[in-house]
mmJSON file of the N, C-alpha and C atoms, coordinates in Angstrom:
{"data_MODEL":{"atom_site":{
"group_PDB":["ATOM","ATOM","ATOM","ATOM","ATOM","ATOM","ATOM","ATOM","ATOM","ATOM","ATOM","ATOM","ATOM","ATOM","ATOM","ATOM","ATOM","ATOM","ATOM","ATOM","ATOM","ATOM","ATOM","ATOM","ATOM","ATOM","ATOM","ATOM","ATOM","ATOM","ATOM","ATOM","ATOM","ATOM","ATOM","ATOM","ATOM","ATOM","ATOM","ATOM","ATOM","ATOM","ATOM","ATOM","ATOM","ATOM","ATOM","ATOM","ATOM","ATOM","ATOM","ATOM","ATOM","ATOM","ATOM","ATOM","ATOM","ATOM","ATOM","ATOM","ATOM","ATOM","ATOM","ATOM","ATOM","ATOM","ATOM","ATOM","ATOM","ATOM","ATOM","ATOM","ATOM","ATOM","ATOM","ATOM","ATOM","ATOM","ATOM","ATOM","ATOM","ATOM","ATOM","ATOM","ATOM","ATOM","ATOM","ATOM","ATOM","ATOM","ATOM","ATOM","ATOM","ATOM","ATOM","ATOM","ATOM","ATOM","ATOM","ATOM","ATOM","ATOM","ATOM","ATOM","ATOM","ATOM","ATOM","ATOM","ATOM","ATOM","ATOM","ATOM","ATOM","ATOM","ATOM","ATOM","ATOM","ATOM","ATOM","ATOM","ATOM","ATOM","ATOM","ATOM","ATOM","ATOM","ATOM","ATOM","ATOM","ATOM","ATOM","ATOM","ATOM","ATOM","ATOM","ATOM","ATOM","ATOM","ATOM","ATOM","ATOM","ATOM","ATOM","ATOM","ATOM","ATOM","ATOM","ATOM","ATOM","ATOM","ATOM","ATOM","ATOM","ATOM","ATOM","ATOM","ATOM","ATOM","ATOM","ATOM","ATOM","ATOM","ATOM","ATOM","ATOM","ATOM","ATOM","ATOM","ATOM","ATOM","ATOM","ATOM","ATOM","ATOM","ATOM","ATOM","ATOM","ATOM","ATOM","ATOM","ATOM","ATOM","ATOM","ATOM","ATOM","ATOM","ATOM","ATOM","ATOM","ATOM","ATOM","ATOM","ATOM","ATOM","ATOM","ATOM","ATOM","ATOM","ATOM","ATOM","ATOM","ATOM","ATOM","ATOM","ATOM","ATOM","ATOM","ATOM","ATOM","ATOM","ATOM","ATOM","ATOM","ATOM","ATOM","ATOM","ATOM","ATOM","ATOM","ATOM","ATOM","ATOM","ATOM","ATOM","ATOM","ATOM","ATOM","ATOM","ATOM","ATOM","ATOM","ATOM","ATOM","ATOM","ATOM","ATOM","ATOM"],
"id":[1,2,3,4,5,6,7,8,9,10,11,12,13,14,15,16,17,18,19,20,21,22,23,24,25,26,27,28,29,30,31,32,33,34,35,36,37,38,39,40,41,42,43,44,45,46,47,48,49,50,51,52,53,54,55,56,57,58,59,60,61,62,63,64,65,66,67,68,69,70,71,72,73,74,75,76,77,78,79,80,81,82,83,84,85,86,87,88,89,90,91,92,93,94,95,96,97,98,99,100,101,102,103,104,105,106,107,108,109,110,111,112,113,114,115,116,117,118,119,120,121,122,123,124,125,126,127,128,129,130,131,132,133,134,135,136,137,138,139,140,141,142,143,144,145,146,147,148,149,150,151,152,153,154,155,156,157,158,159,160,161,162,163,164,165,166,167,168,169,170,171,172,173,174,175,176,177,178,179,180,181,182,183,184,185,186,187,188,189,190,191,192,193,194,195,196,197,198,199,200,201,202,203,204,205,206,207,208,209,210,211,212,213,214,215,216,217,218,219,220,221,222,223,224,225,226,227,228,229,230,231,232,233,234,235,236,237],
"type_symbol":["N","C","C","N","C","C","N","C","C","N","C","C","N","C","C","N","C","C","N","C","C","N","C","C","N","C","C","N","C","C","N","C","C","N","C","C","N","C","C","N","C","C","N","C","C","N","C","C","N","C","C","N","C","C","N","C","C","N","C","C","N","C","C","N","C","C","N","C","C","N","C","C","N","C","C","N","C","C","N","C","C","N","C","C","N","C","C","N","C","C","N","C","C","N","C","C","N","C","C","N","C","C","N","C","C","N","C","C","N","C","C","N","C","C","N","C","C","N","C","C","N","C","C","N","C","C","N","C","C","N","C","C","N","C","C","N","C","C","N","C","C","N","C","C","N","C","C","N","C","C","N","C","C","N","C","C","N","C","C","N","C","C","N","C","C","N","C","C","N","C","C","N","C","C","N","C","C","N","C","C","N","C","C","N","C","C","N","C","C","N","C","C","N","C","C","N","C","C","N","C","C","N","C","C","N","C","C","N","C","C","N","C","C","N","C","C","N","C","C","N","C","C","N","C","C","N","C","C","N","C","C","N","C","C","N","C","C"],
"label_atom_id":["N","CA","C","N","CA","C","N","CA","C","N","CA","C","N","CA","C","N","CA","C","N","CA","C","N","CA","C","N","CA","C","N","CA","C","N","CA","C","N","CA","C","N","CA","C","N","CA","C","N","CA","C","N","CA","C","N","CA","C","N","CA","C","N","CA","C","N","CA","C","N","CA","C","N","CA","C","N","CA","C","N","CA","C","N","CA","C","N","CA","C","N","CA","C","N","CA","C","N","CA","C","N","CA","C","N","CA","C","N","CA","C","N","CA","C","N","CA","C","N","CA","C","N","CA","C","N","CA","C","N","CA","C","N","CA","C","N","CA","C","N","CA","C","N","CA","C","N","CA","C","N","CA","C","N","CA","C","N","CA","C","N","CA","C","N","CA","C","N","CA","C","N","CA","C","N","CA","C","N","CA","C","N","CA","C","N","CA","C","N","CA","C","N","CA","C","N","CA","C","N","CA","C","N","CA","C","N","CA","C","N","CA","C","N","CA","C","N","CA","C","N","CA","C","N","CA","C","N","CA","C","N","CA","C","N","CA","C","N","CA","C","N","CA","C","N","CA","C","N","CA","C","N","CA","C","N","CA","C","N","CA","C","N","CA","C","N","CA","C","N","CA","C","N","CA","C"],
"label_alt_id":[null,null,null,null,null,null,null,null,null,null,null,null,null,null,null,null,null,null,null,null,null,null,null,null,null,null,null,null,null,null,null,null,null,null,null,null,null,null,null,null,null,null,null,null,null,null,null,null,null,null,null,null,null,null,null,null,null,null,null,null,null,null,null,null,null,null,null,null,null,null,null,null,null,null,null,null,null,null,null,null,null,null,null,null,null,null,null,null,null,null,null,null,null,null,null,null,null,null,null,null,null,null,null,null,null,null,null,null,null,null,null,null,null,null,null,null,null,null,null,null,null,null,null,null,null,null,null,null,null,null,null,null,null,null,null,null,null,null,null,null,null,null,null,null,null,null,null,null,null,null,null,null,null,null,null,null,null,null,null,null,null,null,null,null,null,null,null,null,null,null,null,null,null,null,null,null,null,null,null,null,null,null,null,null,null,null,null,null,null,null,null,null,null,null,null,null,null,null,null,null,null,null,null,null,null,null,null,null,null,null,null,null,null,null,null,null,null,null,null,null,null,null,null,null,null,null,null,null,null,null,null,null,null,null,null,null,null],
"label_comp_id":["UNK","UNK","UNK","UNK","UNK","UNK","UNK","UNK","UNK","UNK","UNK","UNK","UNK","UNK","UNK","UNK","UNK","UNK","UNK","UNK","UNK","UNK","UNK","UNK","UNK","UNK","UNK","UNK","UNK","UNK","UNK","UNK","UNK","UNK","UNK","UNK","UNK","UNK","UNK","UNK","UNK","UNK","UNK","UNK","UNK","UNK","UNK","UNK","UNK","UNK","UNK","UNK","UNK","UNK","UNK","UNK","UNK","UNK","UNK","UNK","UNK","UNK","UNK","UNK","UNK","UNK","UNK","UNK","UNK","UNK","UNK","UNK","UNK","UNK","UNK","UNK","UNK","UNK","UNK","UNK","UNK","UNK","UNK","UNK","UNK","UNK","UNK","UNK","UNK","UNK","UNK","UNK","UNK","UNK","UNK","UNK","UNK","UNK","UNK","UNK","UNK","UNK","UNK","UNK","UNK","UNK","UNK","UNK","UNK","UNK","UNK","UNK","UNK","UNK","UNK","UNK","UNK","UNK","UNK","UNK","UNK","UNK","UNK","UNK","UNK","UNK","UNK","UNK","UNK","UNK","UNK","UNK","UNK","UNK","UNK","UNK","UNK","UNK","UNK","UNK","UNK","UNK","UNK","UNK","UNK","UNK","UNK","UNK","UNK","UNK","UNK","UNK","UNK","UNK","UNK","UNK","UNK","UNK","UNK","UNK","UNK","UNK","UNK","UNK","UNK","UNK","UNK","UNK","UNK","UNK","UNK","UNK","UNK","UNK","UNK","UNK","UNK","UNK","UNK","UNK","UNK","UNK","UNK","UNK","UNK","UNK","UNK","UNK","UNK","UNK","UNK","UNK","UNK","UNK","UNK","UNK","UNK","UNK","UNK","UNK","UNK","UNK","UNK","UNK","UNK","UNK","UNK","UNK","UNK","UNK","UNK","UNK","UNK","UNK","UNK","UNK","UNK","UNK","UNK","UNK","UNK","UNK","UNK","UNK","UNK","UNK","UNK","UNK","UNK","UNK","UNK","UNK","UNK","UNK","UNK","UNK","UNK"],
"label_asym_id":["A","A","A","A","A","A","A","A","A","A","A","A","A","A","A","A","A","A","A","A","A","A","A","A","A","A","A","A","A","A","A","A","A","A","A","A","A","A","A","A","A","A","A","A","A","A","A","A","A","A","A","A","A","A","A","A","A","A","A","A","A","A","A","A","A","A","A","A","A","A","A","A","A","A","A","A","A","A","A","A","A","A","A","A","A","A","A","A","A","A","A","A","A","A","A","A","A","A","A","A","A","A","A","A","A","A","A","A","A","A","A","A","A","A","A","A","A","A","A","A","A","A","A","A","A","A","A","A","A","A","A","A","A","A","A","A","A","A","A","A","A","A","A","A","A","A","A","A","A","A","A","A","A","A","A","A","A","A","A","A","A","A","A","A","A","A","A","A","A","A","A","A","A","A","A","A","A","A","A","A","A","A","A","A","A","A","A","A","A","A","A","A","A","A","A","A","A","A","A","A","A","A","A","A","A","A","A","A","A","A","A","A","A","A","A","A","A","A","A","A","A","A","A","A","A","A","A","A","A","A","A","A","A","A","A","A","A"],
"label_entity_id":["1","1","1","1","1","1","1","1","1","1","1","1","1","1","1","1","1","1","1","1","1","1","1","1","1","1","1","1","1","1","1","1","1","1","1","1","1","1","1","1","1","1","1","1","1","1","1","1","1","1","1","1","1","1","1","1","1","1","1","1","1","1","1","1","1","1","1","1","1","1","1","1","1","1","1","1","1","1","1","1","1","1","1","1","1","1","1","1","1","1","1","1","1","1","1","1","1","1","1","1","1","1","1","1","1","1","1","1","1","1","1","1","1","1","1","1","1","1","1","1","1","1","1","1","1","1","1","1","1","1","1","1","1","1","1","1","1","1","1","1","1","1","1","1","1","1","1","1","1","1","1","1","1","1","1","1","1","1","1","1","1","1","1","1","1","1","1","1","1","1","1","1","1","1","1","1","1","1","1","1","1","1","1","1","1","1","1","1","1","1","1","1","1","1","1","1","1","1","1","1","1","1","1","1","1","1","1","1","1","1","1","1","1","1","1","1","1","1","1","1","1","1","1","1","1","1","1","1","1","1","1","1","1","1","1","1","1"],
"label_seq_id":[1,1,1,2,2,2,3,3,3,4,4,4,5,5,5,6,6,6,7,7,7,8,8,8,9,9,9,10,10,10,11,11,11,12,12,12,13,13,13,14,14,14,15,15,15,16,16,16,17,17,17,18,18,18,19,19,19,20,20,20,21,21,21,22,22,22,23,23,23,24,24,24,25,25,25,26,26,26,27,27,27,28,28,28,29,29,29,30,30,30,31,31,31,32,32,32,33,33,33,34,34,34,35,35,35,36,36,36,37,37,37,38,38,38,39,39,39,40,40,40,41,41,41,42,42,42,43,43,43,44,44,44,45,45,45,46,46,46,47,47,47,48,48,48,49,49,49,50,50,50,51,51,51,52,52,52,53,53,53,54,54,54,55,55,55,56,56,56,57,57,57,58,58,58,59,59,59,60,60,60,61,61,61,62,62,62,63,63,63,64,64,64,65,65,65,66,66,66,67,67,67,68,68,68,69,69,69,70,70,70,71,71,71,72,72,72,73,73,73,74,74,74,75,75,75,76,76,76,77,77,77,78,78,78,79,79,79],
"pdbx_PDB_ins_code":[null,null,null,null,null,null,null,null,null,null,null,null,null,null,null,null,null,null,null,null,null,null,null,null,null,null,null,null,null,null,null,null,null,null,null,null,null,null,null,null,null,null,null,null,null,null,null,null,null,null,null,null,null,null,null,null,null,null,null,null,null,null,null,null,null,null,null,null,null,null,null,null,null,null,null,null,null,null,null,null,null,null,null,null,null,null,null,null,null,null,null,null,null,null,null,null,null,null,null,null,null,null,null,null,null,null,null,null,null,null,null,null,null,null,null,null,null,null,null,null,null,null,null,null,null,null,null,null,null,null,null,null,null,null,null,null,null,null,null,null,null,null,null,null,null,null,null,null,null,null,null,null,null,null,null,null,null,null,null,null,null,null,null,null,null,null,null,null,null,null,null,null,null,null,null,null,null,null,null,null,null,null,null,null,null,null,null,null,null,null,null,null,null,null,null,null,null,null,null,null,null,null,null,null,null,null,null,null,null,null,null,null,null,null,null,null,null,null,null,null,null,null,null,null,null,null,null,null,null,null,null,null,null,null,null,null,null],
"Cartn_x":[93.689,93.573,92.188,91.553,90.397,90.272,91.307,91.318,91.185,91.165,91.193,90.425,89.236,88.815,87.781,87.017,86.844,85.834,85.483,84.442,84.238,83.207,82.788,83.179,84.117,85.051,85.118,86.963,87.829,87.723,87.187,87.709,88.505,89.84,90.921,91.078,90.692,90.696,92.115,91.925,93.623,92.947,93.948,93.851,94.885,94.903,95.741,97.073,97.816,99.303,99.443,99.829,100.846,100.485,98.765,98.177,98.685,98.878,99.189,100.024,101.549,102.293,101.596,100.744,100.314,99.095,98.216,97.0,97.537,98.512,99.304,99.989,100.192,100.94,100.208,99.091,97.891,97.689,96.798,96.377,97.176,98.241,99.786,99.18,99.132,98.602,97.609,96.162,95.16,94.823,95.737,96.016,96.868,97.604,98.458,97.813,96.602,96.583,94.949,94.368,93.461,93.076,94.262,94.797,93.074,91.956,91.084,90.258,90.435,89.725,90.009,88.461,88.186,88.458,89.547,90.31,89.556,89.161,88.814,89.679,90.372,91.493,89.914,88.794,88.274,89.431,89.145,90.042,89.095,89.615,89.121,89.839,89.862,90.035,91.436,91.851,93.108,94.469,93.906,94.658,94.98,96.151,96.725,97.623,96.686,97.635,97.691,99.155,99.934,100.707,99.639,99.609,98.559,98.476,97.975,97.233,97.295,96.877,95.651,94.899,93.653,92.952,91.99,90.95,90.399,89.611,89.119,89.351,89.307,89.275,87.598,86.91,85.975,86.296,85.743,86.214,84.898,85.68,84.602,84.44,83.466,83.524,82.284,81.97,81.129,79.735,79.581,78.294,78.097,77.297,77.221,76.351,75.566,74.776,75.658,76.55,77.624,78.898,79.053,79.722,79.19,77.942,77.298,76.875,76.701,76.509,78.177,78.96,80.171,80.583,80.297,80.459,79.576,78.375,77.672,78.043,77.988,78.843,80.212,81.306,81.856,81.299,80.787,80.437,79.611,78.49,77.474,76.068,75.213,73.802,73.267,74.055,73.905,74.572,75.399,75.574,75.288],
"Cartn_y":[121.662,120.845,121.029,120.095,120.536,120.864,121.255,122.135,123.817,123.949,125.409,126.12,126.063,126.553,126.004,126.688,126.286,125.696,124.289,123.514,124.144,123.418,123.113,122.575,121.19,120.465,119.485,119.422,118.508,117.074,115.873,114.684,114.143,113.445,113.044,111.455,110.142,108.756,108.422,108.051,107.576,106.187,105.224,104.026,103.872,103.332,103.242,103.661,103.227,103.95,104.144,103.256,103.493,104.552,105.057,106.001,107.842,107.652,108.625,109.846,108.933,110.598,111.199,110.082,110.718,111.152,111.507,112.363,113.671,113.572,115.096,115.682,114.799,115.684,116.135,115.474,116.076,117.184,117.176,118.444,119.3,119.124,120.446,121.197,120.122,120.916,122.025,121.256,121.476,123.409,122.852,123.973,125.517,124.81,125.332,126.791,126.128,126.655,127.086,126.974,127.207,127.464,128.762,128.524,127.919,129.028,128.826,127.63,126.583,125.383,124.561,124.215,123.112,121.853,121.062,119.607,118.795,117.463,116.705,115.304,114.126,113.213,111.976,111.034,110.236,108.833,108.084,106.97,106.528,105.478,104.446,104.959,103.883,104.793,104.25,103.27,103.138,103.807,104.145,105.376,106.67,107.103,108.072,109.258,109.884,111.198,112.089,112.769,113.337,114.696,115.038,116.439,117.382,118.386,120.103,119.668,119.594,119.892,120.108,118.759,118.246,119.272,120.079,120.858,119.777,118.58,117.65,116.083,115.067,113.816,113.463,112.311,111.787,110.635,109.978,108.136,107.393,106.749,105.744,104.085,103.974,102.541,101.646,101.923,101.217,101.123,102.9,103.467,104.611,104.319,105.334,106.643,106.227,107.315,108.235,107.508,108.654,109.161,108.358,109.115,110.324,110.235,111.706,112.319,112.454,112.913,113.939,112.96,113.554,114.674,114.604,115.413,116.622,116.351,117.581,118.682,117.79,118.517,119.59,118.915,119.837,121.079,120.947,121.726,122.632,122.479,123.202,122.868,123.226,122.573,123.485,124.815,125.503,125.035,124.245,123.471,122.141],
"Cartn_z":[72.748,73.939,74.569,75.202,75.953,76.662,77.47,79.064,78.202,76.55,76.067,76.832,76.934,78.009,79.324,79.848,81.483,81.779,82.518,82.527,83.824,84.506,85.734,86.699,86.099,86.903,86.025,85.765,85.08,86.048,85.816,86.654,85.974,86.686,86.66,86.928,86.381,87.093,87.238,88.335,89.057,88.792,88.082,88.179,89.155,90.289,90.927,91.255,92.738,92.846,91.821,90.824,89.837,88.979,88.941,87.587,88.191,89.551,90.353,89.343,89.332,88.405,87.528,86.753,85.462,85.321,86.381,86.628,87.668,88.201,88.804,87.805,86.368,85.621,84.686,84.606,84.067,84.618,85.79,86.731,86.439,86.823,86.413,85.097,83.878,83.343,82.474,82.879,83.185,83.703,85.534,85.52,85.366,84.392,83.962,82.871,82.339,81.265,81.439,82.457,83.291,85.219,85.251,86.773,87.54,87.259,87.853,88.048,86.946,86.919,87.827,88.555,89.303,88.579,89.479,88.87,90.202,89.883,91.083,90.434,91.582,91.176,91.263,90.766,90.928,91.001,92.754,92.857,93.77,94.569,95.268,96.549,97.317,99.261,99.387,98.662,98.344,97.987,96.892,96.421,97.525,97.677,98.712,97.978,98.039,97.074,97.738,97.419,98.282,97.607,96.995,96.304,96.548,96.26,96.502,95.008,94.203,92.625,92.484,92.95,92.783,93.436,93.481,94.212,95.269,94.75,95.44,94.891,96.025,95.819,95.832,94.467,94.658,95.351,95.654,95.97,95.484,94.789,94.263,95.003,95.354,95.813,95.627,94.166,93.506,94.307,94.373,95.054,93.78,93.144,92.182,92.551,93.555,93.898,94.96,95.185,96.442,95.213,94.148,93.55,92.857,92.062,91.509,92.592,94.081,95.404,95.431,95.585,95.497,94.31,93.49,92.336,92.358,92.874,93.021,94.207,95.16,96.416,95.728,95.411,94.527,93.606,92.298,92.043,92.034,92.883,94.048,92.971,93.551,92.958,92.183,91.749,90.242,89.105,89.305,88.198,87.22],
"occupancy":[1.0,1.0,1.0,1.0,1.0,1.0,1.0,1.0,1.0,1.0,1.0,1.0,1.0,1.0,1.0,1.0,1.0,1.0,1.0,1.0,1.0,1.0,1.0,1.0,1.0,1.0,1.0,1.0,1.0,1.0,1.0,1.0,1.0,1.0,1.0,1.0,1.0,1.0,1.0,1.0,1.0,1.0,1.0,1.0,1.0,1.0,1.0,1.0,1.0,1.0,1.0,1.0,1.0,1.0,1.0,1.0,1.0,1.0,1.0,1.0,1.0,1.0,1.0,1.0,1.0,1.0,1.0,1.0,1.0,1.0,1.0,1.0,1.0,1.0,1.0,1.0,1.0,1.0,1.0,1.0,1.0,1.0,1.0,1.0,1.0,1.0,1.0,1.0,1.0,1.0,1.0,1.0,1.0,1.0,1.0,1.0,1.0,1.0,1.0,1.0,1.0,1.0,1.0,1.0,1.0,1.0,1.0,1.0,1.0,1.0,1.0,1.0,1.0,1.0,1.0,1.0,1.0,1.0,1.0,1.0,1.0,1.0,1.0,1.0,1.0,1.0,1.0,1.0,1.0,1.0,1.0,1.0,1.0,1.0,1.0,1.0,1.0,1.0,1.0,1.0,1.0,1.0,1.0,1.0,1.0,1.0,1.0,1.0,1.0,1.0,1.0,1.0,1.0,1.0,1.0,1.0,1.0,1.0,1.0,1.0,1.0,1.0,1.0,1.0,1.0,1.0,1.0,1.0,1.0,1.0,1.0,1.0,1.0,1.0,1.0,1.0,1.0,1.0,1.0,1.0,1.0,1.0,1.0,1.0,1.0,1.0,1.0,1.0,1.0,1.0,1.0,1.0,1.0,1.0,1.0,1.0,1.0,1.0,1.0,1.0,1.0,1.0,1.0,1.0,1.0,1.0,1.0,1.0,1.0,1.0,1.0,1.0,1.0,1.0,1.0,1.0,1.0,1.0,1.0,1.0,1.0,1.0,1.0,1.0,1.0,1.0,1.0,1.0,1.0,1.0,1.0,1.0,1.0,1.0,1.0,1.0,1.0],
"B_iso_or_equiv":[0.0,0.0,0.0,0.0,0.0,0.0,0.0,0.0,0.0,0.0,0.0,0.0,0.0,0.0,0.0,0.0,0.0,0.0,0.0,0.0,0.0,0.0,0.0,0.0,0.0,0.0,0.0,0.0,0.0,0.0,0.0,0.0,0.0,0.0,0.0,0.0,0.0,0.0,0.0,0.0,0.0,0.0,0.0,0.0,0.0,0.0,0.0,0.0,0.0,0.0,0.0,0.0,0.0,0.0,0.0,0.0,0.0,0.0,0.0,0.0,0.0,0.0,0.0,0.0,0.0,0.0,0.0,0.0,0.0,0.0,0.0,0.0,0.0,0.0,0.0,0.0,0.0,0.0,0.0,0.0,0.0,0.0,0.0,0.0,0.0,0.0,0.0,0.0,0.0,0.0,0.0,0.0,0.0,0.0,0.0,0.0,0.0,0.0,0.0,0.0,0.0,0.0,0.0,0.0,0.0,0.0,0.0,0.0,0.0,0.0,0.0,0.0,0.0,0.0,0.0,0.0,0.0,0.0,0.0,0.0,0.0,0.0,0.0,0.0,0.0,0.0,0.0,0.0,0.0,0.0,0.0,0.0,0.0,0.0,0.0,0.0,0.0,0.0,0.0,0.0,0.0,0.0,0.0,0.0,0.0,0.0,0.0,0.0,0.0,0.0,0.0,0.0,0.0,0.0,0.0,0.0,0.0,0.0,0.0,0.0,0.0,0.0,0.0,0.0,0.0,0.0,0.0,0.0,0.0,0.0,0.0,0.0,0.0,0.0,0.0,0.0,0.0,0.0,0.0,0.0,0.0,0.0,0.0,0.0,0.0,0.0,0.0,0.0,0.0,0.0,0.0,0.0,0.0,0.0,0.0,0.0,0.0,0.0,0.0,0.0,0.0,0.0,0.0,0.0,0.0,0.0,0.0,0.0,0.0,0.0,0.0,0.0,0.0,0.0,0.0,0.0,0.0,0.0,0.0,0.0,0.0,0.0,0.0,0.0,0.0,0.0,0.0,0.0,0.0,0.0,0.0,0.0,0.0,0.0,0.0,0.0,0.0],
"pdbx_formal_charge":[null,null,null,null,null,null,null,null,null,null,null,null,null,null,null,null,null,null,null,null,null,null,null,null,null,null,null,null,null,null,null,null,null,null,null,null,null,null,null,null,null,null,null,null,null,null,null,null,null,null,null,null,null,null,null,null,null,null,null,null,null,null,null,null,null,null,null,null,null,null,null,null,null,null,null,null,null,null,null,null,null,null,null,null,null,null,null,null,null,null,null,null,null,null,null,null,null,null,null,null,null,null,null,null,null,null,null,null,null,null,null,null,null,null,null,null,null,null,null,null,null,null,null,null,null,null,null,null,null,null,null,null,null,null,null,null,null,null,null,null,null,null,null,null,null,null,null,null,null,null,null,null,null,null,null,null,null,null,null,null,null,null,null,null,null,null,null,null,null,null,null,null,null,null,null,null,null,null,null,null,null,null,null,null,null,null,null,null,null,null,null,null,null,null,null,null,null,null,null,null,null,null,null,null,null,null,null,null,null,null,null,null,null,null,null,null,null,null,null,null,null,null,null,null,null,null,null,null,null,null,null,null,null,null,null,null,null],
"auth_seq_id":[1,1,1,2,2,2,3,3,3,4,4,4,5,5,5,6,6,6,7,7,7,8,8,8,9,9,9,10,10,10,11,11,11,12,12,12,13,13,13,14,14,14,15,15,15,16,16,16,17,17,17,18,18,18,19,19,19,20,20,20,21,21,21,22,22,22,23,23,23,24,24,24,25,25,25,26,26,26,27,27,27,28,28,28,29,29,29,30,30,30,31,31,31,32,32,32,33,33,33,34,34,34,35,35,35,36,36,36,37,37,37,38,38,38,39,39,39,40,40,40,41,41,41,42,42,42,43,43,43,44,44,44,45,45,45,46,46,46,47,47,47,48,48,48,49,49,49,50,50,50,51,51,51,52,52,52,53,53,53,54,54,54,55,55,55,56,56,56,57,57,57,58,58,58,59,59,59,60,60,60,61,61,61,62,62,62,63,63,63,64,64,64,65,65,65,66,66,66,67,67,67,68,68,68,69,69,69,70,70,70,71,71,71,72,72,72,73,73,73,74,74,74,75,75,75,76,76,76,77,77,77,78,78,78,79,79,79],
"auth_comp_id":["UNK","UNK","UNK","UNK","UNK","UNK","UNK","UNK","UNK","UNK","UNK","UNK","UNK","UNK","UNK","UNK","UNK","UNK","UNK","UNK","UNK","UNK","UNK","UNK","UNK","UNK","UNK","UNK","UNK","UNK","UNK","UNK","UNK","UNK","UNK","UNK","UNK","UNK","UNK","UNK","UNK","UNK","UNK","UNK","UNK","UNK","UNK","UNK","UNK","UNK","UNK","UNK","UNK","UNK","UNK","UNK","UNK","UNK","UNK","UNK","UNK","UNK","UNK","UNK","UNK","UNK","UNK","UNK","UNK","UNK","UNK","UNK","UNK","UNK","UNK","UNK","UNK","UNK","UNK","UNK","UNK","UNK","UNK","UNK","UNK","UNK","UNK","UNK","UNK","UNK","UNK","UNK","UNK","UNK","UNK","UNK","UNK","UNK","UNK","UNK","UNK","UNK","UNK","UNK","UNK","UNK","UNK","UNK","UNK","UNK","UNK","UNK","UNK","UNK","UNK","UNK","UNK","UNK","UNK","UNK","UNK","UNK","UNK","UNK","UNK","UNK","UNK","UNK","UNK","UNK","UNK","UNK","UNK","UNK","UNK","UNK","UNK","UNK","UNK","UNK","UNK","UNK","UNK","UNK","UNK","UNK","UNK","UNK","UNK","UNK","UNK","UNK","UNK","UNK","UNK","UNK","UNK","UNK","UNK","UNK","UNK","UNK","UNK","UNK","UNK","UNK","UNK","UNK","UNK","UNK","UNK","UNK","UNK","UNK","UNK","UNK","UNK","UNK","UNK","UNK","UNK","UNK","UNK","UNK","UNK","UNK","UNK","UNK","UNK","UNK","UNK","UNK","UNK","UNK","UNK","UNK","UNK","UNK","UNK","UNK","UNK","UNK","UNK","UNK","UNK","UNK","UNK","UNK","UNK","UNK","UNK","UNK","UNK","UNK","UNK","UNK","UNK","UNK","UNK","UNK","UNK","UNK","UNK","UNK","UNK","UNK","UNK","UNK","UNK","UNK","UNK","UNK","UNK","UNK","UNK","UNK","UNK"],
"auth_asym_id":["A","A","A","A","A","A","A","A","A","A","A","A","A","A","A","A","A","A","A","A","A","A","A","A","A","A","A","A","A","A","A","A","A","A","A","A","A","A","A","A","A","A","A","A","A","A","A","A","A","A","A","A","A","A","A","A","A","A","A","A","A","A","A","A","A","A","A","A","A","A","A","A","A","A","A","A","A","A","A","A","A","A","A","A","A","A","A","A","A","A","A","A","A","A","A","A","A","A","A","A","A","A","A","A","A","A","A","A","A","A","A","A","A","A","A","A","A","A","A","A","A","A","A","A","A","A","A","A","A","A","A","A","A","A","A","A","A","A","A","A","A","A","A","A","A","A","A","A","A","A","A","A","A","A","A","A","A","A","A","A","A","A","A","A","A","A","A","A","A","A","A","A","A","A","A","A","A","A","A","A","A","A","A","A","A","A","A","A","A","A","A","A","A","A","A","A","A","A","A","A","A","A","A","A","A","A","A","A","A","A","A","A","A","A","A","A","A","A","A","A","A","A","A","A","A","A","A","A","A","A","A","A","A","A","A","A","A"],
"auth_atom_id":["N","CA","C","N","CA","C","N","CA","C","N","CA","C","N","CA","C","N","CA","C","N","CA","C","N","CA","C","N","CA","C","N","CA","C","N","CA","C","N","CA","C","N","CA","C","N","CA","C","N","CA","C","N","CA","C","N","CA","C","N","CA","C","N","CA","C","N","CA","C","N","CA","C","N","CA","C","N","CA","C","N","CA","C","N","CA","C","N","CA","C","N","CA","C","N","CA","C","N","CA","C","N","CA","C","N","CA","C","N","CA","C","N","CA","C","N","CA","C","N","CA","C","N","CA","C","N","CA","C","N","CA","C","N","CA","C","N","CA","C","N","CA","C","N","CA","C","N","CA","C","N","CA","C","N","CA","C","N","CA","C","N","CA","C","N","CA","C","N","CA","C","N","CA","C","N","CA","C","N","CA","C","N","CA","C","N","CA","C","N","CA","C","N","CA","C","N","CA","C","N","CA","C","N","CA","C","N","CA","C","N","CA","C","N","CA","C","N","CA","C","N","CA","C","N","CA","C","N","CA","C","N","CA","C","N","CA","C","N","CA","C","N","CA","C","N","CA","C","N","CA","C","N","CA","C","N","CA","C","N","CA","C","N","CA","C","N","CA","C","N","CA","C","N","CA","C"],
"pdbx_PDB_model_num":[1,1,1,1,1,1,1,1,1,1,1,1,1,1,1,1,1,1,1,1,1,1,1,1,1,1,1,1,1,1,1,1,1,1,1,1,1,1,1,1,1,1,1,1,1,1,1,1,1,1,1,1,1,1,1,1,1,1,1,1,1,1,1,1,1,1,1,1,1,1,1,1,1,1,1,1,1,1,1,1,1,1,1,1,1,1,1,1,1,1,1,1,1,1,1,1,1,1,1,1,1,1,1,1,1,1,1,1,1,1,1,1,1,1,1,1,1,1,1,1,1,1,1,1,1,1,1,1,1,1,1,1,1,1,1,1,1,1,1,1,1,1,1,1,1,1,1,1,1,1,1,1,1,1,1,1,1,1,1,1,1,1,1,1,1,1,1,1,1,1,1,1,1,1,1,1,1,1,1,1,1,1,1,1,1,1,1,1,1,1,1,1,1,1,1,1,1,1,1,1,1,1,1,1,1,1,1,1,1,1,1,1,1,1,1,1,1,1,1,1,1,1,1,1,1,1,1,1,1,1,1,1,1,1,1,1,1]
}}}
């Protein structure tokens, strides 16, 4: 699996409500098998998630420079 071992930060795309269960059941197990790994859920401002899993939400809103802004913020500027 590729969560074998530990990135920097796993992103997760929520295609919408509906992609929801199946990027928390991802994360689940992600961190399942990597308690320590940073998971971030990438969605839109739409999307409303209503779980602990995710370390962080990106939001994308077809700002690409606030999305790699966002991503760095997360993983801090040594990475």
């Amino acid at each position: 699996m590729f969560w074998a071992r530990q990135y920097d930060l796993v992103l997760i795309d929520v295609e919408g409500e509906e992609g929801i269960p199946a990027a928390e059941h991802m994360c689940s197990e992600v961190k399942t098998a990597q308690p320590g790994q940073l998971v971030a859920f990438v969605c839109n401002w739409r999307v409303a998630i209503m779980t602990d899993c995710p370390d962080e939400i990106v939001r994308t809103e077809f700002d690409p420079a606030a999305f790699a802004q966002g991503v760095h913020d997360i993983v801090g500027p040594d990475s």
